[in-house]
C-alpha positions, 0 to 999 in steps of 0.5 A, a space after each residue: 421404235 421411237 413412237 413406241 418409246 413415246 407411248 411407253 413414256 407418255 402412259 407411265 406419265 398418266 399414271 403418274 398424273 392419276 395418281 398424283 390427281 388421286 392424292 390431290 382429291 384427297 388433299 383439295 378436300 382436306 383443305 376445304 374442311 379445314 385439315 391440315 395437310 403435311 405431306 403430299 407425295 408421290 411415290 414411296 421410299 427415299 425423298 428424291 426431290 421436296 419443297 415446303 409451301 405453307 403447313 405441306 411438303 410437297 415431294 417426288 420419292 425413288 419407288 413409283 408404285 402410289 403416293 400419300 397424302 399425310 394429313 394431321 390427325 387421320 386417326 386416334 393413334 396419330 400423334 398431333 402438336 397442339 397447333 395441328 389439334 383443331 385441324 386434326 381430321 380426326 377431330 372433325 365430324 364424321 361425314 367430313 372424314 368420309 368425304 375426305 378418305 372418299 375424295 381420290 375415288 370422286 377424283 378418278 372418276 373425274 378423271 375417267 369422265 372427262 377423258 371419256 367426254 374428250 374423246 365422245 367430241 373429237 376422236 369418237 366412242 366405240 359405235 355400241 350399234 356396230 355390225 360385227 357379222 363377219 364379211 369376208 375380206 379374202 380367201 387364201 390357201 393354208 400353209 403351216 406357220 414356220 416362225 412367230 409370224 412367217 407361213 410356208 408358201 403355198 398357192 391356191 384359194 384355200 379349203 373355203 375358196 375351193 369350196 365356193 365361198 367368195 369375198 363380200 360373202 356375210 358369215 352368219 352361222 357355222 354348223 348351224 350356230 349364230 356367228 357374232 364376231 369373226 373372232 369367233 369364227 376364227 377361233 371355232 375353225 381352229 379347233 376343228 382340224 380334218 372336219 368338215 363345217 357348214 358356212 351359213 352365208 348371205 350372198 346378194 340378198 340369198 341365204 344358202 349353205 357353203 360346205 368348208 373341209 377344214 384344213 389340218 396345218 401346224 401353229 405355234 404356242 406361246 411357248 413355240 412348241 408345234 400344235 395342229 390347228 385348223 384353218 380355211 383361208 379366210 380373213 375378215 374385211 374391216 369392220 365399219 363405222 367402229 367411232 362416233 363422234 358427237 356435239 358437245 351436248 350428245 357427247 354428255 348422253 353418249 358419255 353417260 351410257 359409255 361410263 356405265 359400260 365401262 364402269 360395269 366392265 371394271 366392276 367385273 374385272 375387279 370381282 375376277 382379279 383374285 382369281 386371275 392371280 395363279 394365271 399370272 404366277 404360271 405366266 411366269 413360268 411360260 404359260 399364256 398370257 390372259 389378255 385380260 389379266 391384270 397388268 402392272 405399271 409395266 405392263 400397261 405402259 408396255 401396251 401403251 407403246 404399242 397403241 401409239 405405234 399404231 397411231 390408235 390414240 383413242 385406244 390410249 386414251 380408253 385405257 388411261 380411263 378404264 385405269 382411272 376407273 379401277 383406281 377408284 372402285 379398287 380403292 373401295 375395298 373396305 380393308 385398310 390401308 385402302 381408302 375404303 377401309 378407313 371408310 369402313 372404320 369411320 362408318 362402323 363407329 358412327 353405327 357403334 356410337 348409335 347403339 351406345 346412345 341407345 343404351 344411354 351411353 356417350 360416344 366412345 370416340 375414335 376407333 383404335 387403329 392399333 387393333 387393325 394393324 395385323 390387318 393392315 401390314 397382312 393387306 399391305 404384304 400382299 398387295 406388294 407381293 401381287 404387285 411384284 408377281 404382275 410387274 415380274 409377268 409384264 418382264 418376262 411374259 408381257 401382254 400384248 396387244 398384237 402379237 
C-alpha cells in the first residue's frame, strides 16, 4: 500500500510540474518578446498561497485542474495601464503573439522528449522487434471463477494439455487464422465455449496441427454477474527482450522513431476522444470500463499507483510523456479559451488584413474577443462538464491496469 500511495503522489506531482512547465513555456517566451507578465498560476479558484517578484505573482490556487498565465494586453478587450502599453502582447507583431500562445505545447513537447530520451539510456524503450508469438509457458486444468480472483479446484492438464499440446509449444494460428499476441489468443478462446479449435503449433523445428475442445467454464463481468466463457488451460510464457537500452547518441534515433510512435497514438487518441465520452458516462453507472478511454487526474494518478507498486518505473515515466504529448496537441484545438484558438484568432486577422491590404485598406487591428465569448463560456462549460463526468468515472469505476 505504501508504494502504491507513492505512485499516486508521485504522479499527481508530475502533472502538477507538466502544468506549471506548460504555463512557464508561455511565460519564458512572453519574457523574451518583451511582454509583461502578471500573473503566473497554478491551478484556478481562491489563492492558497502567492508572493510577488518584479511585475508577476506568482501563486498556487485551491482547484488543481490547470494554471494560467496573465500576460498584459493578451487581447484588444483587455484593459491595459499606460505603463504595461508598450509591453502589451497585443501590441507586439503578429508572429510574436503565435509564438508566445504557441510556447506551452513547444514545452510539453520538450518535456515528453526528454523523458523519452532518459529512459532510451537507462531503463529502455519497448523493443518495436519484439517477438509476441504466444509461447506457451503452462498448461493447467479449467474451473469456474467463484470471486474476483479465486478459481474452484480442480486437477489435470486442461482441455489443451489432454490434448497434446506441451510447454514451449510457439502458438502460430488457431482455426487457421494468424495468431500475433497471446492476448489475442486468449480472447478468441473465450468466445468460443463447447467448440472444438485447431492449434497451429511449431514444435522442434515442426509445424503440425493440435485439435483443442474448448471448455465451457462460468466467469465474472465487471459487474459480477456469471457468464459462460471458454477456456483451455493455457498461460503464456514471458516474452523476451521487451527493453533496449542504448548510448546517448543511438538513444537520439531510437528517440526520434518512439515519439513519432508515440505522438501518432495521441493523435488517435485525441480523434477518438469525443466519442469515448458516453462509454464513460455508462461507466458510471456500471458498465466496463475502456482501458483506453480517457482518464482525469484521478484517474491517471490511481494508475500511477499501481505501475510503482509493481516497480514498473519505465511504465510511469511513458505515461507522464504520452500526458505531455496530449497536453500539447490537446491544446491545439483551434476553439478558445485553448491555445489553439487564440492561434486561430491571430492567424485569421493576419489573413483578414491581407485581403484588406488588397483592397487598398489599412489593417483593422485586433479581433474583438466580445464576439467569441458565447464560444468561449460554450467551450469552457463543456470541458468542465467532460471533465467532471471523467473525474466521477475514475471514483466509481476507475481503470485498472490489473485487475
Amino acid at each position: 500500500m505504501g508504494a502504491y500511495l507513492l505512485g499516486v503522489v508521485l504522479f499527481a506531482l508530475g502533472i502538477a510540474v507538466t502544468i506549471a512547465l506548460h504555463e512557464a513555456g508561455h511565460m519564458f517566451t512572453a519574457r523574451a518578446f518583451g511582454m509583461r507578465v502578471r500573473r503566473y498560476f497554478i491551478g484556478f479558484g481562491p489563492t492558497v498561497w502567492s508572493v510577488k517578484r518584479g511585475h508577476t505573482t506568482y501563486g498556487v490556487a485551491a482547484l488543481p485542474f490547470g494554471g494560467f498565465c496573465d500576460i498584459a494586453g493578451m487581447t484588444a478587450q483587455d484593459p491595459v495601464t499606460a505603463e504595461e502599453a508598450p509591453h502589451a502582447m497585443v501590441n507586439k507583431p503578429w508572429w510574436q503573439r503565435v509564438a508566445v500562445l504557441s510556447g506551452g505545447v513547444i514545452m510539453n513537447m520538450i518535456v515528453g522528449v526528454l523523458i523519452i530520451y532518459g529512459l532510451a539510456v537507462t531503463s529502455g524503450l519497448p523493443n518495436p522487434h519484439v517477438d509476441t508469438t504466444p509461447t506457451v509457458g503452462e498448461v493447467s486444468c479449467v474451473s469456474d471463477q467463484t470471486g474476483p480472483e479465486t478459481l474452484a479446484d480442480c486437477t489435470g492438464t486442461g482441455p489443451a494439455g489432454e490434448a497434446g499440446v506441451l510447454v514451449g509449444d510457439r502458438i502460430v494460428a488457431l482455426d487457421g487464422e494468424p495468431v500475433e499476441s497471446f492476448v489475442q489468443l486468449r480472447d478468441t478462446v473465450l468466445g468460443k465455449p463447447g467448440e472444438d479449435v485447431v492449434f497451429t503449433v511449431e514444435r522442434d523445428g515442426r509445424t503440425l496441427d493440435v485439435t483443442v475442445p474448448v471448455a465451457p467454464v462460468t466467469r465474472l463481468d465487471t459487474a459480477g454477474n456469471p457468464v459462460t466463457a471458454g477456456a483451455v488451460g493455457l498461460s503464456s510464457a514471458p516474452l523476451e527482450n521487451l527493453w533496449v537500452s542504448y548510448g546517448p547518441v543511438a538513444a537520439v534515433g531510437a528517440t526520434a522513431a518512439f515519439t513519432g510512435d508515440l505522438f501518432e497514438a495521441t493523435v488517435r487518441g485525441l480523434a477518438s476522444f469525443p466519442a469515448k465520452i458516453p462509454g464513460v458516462v455508462a461507466s458510471i453507472f456500471g458498465a466496463e470500463r475502456d482501458m483506453e478511454g480517457p482518464m482525469s487526474v484521478v484517474g491517471a494518478s490511481r494508475v500511477g499507483g499501481e505501475l510503482v507498486e509493481r516497480s514498473l518505473w519505465n511504465m510511469f515515466w511513458m505515461m507522464l510523456a504520452s500526458l505531455n504529448f496530449f497536453l500539447a496537441l490537446f491544446n491545439l484545438v483551434p476553439l478558445p479559451p485553448l491555445d489553439g484558438g487564440h492561434i486561430a484568432v491571430v492567424l485569421w486577422e493576419k489573413v483578414r488584413d491581407f485581403f484588406r491590404r488588397l483592397r487598398g485598406l489599412a489593417p483593422a487591428g485586433p479581433a474583438n474577443y466580445e464576439k467569441l465569448l458565447p464560444i468561449t463560456y460554450a467551450m469552457a462549460a463543456l470541458l468542465l462538464t467532460v471533465g467532471m463526468l471523467v473525474i466521477v468515472a475514475d471514483v466509481v469505476n476507475p481503470v485498472r491496469l490489473f485487475g
